[in-house]
N, C-alpha and C positions, 0 to 999 in steps of 0.2 A: 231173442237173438242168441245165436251161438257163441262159444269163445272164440271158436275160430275166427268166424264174420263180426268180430269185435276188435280183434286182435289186428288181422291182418284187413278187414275191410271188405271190399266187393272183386278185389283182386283176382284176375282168373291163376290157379295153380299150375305149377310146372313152366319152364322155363326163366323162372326168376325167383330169387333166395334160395336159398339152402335147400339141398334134395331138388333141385329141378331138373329139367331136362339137360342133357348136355350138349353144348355148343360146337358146332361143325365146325369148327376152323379152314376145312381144306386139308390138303395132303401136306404131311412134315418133311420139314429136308432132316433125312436121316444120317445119320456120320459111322463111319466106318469105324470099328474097334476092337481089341482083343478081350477075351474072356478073361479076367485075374482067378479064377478058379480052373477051368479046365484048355487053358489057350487058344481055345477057335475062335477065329474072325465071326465077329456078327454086327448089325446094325444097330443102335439105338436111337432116337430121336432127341438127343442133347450131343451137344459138344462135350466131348468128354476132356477135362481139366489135366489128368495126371495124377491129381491127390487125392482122389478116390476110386475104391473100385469098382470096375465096370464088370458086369456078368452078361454071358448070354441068354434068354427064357430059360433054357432049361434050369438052368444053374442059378440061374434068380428064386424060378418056381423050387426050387428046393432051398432054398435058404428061407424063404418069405415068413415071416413070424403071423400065426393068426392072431 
């Protein structure tokens, strides 16, 4: 017997624990917001608080630490 099929069982993989598939939720209600880097209106899909900053893709994709 494997470690896997020891470990985890007869379990089919993907869709459940860690690394699985990801879950469809539906379409997000997205909120309207300004960029704190370069000031253009964009959408994001959280309610943005105030006390953090919000960026738009671009300006996210450049900040993003690998």
């Amino acid at each position: 017997m494997s470690f896997e099929r020891k470990r985890f069982g007869d379990r089919p993989s993907g869709g459940s624990g860690f690394g699985g598939q990801r879950r469809d939720f539906g379409p997000r209600e997205m909120h309207k917001a300004v960029c704190s880097d370069c000031g253009k209106e964009t959408e994001v899909p959280f309610k943005p608080s105030g006390d953090r900053p919000v960026y738009c893709k671009e300006c996210f994709m450049k900040r993003r630490k690998y």
